[in-house]
DOZA-945124 format. One line per 5 residues: number of its first residue (from 1); their letters; for each residue x, y, z of C-alpha. Coordinates in Angstrom, 2 decimals. Example, Ala and Ser with C-alpha at 12.3 -4.5 7.8 and 13.67 -1.06 7.14 Angstrom:
<pts>
1	AS	12.30 -4.50 7.80 ~ 13.67 -1.06 7.14
</pts>
This chain:
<pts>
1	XXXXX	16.79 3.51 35.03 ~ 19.82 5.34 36.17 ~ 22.81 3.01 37.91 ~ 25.47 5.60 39.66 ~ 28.57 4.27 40.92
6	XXXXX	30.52 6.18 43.81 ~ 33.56 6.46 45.71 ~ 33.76 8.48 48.40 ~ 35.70 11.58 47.11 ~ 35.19 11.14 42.97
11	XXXXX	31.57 10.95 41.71 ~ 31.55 7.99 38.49 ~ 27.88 8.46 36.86 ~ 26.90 6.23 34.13 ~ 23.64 7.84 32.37
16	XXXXX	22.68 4.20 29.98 ~ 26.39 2.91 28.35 ~ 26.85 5.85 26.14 ~ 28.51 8.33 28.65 ~ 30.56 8.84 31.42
21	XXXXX	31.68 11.67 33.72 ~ 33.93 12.23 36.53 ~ 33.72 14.86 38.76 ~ 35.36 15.62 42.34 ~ 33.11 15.59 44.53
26	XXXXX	35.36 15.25 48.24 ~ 33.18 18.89 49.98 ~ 34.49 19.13 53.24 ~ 31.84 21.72 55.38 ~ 34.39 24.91 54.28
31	XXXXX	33.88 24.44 50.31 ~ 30.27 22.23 50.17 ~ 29.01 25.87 48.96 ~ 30.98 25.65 45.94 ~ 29.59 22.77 44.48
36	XXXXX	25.98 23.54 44.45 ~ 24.55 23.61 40.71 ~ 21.16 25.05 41.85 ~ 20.96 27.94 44.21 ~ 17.51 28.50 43.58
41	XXXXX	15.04 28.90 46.20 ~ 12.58 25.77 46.68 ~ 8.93 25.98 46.81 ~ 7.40 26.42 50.25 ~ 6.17 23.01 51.85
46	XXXXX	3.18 22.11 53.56 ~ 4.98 19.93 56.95 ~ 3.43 18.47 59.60 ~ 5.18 15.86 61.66 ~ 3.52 14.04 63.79
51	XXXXX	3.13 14.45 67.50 ~ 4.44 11.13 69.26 ~ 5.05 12.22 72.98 ~ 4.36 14.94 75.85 ~ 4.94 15.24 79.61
56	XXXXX	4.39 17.86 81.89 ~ 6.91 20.52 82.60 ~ 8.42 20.84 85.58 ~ 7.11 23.52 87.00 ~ 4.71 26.19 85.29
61	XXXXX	6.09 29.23 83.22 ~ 8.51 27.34 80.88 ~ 10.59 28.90 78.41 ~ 13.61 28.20 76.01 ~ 14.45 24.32 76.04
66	XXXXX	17.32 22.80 74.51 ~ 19.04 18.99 74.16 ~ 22.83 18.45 75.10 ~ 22.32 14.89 72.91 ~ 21.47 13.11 76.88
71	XXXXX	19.60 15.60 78.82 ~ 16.62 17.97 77.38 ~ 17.27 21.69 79.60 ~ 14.56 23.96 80.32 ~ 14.37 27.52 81.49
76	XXXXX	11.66 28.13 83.32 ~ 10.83 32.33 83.98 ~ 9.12 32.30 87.38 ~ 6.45 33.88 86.27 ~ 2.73 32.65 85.47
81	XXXXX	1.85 29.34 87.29 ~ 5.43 28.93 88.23 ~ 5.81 27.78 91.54 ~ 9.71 27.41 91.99 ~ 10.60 30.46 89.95
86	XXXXX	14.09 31.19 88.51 ~ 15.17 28.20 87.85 ~ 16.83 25.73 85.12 ~ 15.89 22.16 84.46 ~ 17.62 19.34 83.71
91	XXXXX	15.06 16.16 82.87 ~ 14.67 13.33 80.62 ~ 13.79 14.01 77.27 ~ 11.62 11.14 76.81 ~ 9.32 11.73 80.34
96	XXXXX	10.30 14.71 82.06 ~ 11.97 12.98 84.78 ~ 13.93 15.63 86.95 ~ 17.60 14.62 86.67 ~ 18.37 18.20 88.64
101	XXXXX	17.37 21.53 88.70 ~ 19.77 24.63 89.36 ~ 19.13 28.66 90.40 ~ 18.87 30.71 87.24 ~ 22.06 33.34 86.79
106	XXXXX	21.81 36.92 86.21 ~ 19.02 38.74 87.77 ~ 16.97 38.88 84.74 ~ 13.91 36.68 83.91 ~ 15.19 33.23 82.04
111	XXXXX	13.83 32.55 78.95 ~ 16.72 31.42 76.68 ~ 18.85 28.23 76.12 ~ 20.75 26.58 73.39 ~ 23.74 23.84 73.30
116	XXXXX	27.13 24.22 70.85 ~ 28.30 21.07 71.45 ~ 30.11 21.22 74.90 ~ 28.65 24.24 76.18 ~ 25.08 25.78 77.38
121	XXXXX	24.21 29.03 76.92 ~ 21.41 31.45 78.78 ~ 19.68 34.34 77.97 ~ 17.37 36.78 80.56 ~ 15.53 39.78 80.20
126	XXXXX	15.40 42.55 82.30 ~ 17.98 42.79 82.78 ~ 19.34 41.04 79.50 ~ 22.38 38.99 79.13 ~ 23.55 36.15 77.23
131	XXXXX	25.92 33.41 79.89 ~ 28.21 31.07 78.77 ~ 27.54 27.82 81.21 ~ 30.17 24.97 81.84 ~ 27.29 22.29 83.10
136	XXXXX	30.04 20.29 84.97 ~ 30.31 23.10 87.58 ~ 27.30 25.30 86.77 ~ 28.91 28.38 86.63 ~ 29.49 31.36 84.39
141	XXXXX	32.09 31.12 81.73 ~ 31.66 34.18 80.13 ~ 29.01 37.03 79.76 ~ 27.98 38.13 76.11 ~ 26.43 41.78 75.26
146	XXXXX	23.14 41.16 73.63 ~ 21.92 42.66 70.84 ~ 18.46 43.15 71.65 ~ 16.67 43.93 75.52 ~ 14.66 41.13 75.32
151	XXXXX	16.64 38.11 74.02 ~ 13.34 35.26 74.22 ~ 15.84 32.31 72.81 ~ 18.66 30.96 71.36 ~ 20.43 28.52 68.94
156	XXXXX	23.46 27.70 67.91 ~ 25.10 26.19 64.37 ~ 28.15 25.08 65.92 ~ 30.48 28.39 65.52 ~ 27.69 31.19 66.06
161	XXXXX	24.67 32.58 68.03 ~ 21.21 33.09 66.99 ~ 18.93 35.45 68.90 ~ 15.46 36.14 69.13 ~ 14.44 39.91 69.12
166	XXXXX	11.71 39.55 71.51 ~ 8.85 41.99 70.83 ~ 10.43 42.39 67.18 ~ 10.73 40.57 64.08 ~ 14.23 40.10 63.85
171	XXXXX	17.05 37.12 64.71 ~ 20.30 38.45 65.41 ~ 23.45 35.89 64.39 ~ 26.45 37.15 66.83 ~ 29.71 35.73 67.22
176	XXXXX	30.57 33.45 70.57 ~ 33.68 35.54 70.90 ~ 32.26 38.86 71.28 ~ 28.90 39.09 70.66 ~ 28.86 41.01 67.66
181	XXXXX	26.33 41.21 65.28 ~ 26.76 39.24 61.88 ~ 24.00 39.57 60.52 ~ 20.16 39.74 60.97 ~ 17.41 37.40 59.85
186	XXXXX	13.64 39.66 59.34 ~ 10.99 37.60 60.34 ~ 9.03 38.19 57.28 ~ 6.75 34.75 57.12 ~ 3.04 34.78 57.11
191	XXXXX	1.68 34.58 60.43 ~ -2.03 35.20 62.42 ~ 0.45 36.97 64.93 ~ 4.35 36.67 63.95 ~ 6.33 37.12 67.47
196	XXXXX	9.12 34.76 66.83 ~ 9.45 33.38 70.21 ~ 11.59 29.70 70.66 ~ 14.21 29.00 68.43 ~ 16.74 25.54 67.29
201	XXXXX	18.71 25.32 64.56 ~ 18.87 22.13 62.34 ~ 22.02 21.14 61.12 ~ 20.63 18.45 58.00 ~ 20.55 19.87 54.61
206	XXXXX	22.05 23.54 53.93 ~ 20.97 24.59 57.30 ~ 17.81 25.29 59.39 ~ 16.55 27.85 61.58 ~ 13.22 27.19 63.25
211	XXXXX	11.20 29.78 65.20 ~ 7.16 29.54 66.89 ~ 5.17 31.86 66.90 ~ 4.55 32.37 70.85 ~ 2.21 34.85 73.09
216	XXXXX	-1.14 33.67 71.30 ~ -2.65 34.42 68.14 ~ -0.32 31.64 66.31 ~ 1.40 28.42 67.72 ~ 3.09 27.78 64.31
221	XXXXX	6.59 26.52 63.66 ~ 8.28 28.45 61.02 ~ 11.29 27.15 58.80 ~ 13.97 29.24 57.67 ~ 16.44 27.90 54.90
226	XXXXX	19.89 29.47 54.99 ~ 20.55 28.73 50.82 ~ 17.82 30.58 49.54 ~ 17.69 32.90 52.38 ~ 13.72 32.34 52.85
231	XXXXX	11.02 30.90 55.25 ~ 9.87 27.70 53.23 ~ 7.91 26.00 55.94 ~ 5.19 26.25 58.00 ~ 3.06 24.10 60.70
236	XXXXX	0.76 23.87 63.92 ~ 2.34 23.01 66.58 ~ -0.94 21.99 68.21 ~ -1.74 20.85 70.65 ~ 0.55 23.33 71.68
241	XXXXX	-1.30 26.96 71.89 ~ 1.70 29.23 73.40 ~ 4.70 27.60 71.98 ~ 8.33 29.35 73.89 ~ 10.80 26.88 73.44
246	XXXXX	12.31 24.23 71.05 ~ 15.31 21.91 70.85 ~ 16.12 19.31 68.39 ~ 18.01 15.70 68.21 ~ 19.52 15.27 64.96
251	XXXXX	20.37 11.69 65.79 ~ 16.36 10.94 66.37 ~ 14.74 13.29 64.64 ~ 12.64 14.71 67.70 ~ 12.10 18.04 67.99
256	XXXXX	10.27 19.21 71.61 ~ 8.34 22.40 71.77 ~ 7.69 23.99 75.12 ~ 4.11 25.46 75.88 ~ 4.02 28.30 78.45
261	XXXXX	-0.05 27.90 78.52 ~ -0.45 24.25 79.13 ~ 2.89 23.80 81.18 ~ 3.90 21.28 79.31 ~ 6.46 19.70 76.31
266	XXXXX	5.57 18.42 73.25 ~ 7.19 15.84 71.10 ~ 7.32 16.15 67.29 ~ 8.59 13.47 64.84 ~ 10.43 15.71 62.25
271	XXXXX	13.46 13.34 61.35 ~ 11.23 12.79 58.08 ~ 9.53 15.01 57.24 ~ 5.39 14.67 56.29 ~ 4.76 16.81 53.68
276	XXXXX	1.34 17.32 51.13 ~ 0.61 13.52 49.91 ~ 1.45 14.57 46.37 ~ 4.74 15.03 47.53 ~ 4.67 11.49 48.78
281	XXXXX	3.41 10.44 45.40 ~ 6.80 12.25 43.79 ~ 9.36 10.24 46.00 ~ 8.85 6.76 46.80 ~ 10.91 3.70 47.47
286	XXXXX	13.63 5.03 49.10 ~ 16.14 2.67 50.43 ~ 19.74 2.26 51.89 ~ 21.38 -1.35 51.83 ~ 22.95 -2.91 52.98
291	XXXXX	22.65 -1.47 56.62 ~ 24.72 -1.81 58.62 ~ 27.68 -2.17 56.15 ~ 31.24 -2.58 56.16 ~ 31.92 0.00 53.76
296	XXXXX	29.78 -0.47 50.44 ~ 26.31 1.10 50.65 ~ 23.57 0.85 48.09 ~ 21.07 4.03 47.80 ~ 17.53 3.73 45.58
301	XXXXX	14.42 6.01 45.05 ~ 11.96 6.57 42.43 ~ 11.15 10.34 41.20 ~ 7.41 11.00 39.78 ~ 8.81 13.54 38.02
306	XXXXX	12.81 15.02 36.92 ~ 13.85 16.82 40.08 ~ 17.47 18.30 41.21 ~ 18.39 15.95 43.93 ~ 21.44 16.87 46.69
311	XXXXX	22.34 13.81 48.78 ~ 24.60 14.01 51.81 ~ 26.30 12.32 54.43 ~ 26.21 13.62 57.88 ~ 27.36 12.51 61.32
316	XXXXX	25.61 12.24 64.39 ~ 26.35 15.67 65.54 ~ 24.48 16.63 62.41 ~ 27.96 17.88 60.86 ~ 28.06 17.25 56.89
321	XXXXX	30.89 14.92 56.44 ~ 30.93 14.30 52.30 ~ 28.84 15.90 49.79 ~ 27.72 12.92 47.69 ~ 25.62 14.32 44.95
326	XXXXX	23.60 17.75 43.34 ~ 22.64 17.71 39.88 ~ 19.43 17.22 38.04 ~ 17.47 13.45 37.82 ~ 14.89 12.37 35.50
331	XXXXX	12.20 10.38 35.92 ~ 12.44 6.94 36.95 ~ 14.40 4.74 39.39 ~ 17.70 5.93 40.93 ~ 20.45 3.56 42.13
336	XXXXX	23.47 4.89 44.00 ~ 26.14 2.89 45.22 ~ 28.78 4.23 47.73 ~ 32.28 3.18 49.03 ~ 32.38 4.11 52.74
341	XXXXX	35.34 1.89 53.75 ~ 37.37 4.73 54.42 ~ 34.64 6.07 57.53 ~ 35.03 5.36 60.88 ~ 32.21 3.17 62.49
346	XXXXX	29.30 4.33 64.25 ~ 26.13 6.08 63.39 ~ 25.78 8.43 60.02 ~ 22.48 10.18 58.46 ~ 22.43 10.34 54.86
351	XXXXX	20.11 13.01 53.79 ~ 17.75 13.36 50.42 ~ 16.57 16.50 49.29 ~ 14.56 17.61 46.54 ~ 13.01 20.42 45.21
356	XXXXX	9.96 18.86 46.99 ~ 10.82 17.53 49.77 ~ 13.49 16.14 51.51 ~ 14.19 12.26 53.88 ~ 16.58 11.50 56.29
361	XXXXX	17.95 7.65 56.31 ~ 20.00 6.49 58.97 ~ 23.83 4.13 58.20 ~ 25.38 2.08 60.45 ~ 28.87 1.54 59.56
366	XX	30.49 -1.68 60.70 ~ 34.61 -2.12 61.43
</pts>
């Protein structure tokens, strides 16, 4: 058994009573990068979390869908069984519920929609454009060139844009400020039919990009991991079969997925992940105590086999707040014990990953 002691800024691991290292481990989001001691890509998983809600879209012909962390917003095309065309949604992620509903902007069909945190932004097609909304007024904040004539959705990592290529295989990252292009993501997963169509980004681990497959053919979910700069996961988002849209809660876990042929939304579990039960059979025990806590914060698991582990501590808004640990483990039980006096109280996620999976805990820290 392996017993780590840590403080929140130096890393104190004692491997048996024969040695002892010290390392600096206080990663703010700039220099997290830095400290990674495996950049190596990890082995596709087999995911499928499980469906645990759905409701029925507001109206027919819905599109991109995103969550403001109160409100789930839909754009809905006016097109299809749609029968209050251009329009945006505003509803309760948990029923549908219509909390309001607004004209689209633009002239173009809507299909886009992502949050950054204060802001919502909307794409159209034909013609394009990308809007930046203030939701308090509804109004246009600023316009945004797009880098593609049919922009199908949108997501956002906190500083830029991500943009489907509709009718290509291609996601376009473009800065808020201009709308330039940074750089471009091929679409190069397996697929029956690969049309990236909706789009979220996750915010846990290195960073996620998920796109479905939409316009029949495929209704699969497809995970793209920033590190390694690969797609590493795949599912069915059935019952969905013409997947447009998806948003995601990183306090909850739920990701929704929009279906333009049943007119309605799906809800997904993927907080924690299900992968292949042999991953199961590799991880198990994992535990976080005592929670809530006032500051010291125990952390165990059991590895099947040696593994290199990366644990860290996020806040609600998904933003990674310390970089705890990422090195090798062997076999056998883990025990990590933390000193979070120093964090202000509310929610936290600390996140586990592995070369073969990965779990999300939540932390409650107490005044």
């Amino acid at each position: 058994m392996e017993v780590i002691m840590v403080k929140v800024g130096y890393v104190i691991a004692i491997i048996g009573v024969t040695s002892m290292a010290i390392a600096d481990y206080d990663a703010t989001v700039e220099n997290v990068s830095s400290m990674m001691i495996n950049e190596q890509p990890s082995p596709p998983r087999l995911l499928q979390p499980p469906l645990i809600g759905q409701f029925a879209a507001p109206d027919g012909a819905s599109r991109g869908i995103t969550f403001d962390g109160t409100y789930l917003w839909i754009a809905n095309s006016g097109d299809g069984n749609s029968s209050q065309g251009r329009r945006i949604w505003k509803v309760d992620p948990n029923n549908g519920s219509v909390i309001n509903s607004y004209p689209a902007f633009g002239s173009g069909i809507p299909v886009g929609l992502t949050w950054d945190g204060s802001y919502l932004w909307y794409a159209e097609f034909s013609p394009a454009g990308i809007f930046k909304i203030d939701t308090g007024s509804m109004s246009v904040v600023k316009q945004l060139p797009t880098p593609t004539s049919i922009p199908f959705d949108l997501a956002c990592d906190g500083q830029y844009l991500y943009v489907v290529h509709g009718n290509d295989t291609i996601i376009s990252k473009i800065d808020t400020a201009s709308g330039s292009v940074q750089e471009q993501i091929p679409c190069n997963y397996s697929s029956p039919n690969v049309r990236p169509f909706g789009l979220a980004h996750l915010p846990f681990g290195s960073g996620e990009l998920w796109t479905c497959d939409g316009n029949y053919g495929s209704n699969y979910m497809n995970e793209y991991d920033f590190a390694s700069a690969s797609w590493v996961d795949q599912w069915a988002t059935n019952p969905a079969t013409y997947p447009c849209g998806v948003a995601y809660d990183p306090a909850t876990g739920h990701l929704w997925v929009s279906c333009w042929r049943t007119d309605s939304i799906y809800i997904f579990d993927a907080g924690t992940p299900h992968v292949a039960e042999r991953s199961r059979e590799f991880f198990t025990g994992f535990r976080i105590y005592p929670n809530p806590t006032f500051g010291m914060v125990t952390i165990e698991f059991n590895l099947a086999q040696t593994d290199q582990v990366n644990l860290t501590l996020y806040d609600p808004s998904g933003r990674a707040i310390k970089h705890l640990i990422n090195r090798p483990l062997a076999i056998g039980k883990h025990t990590l014990t933390f000193d979070f006096h120093n964090l202000p109280p509310g929610p936290y996620f600390i996140f586990w990953e592995g070369e073969r999976g990965k779990r999300i805990g939540k932390l409650i820290v107490l005044q």
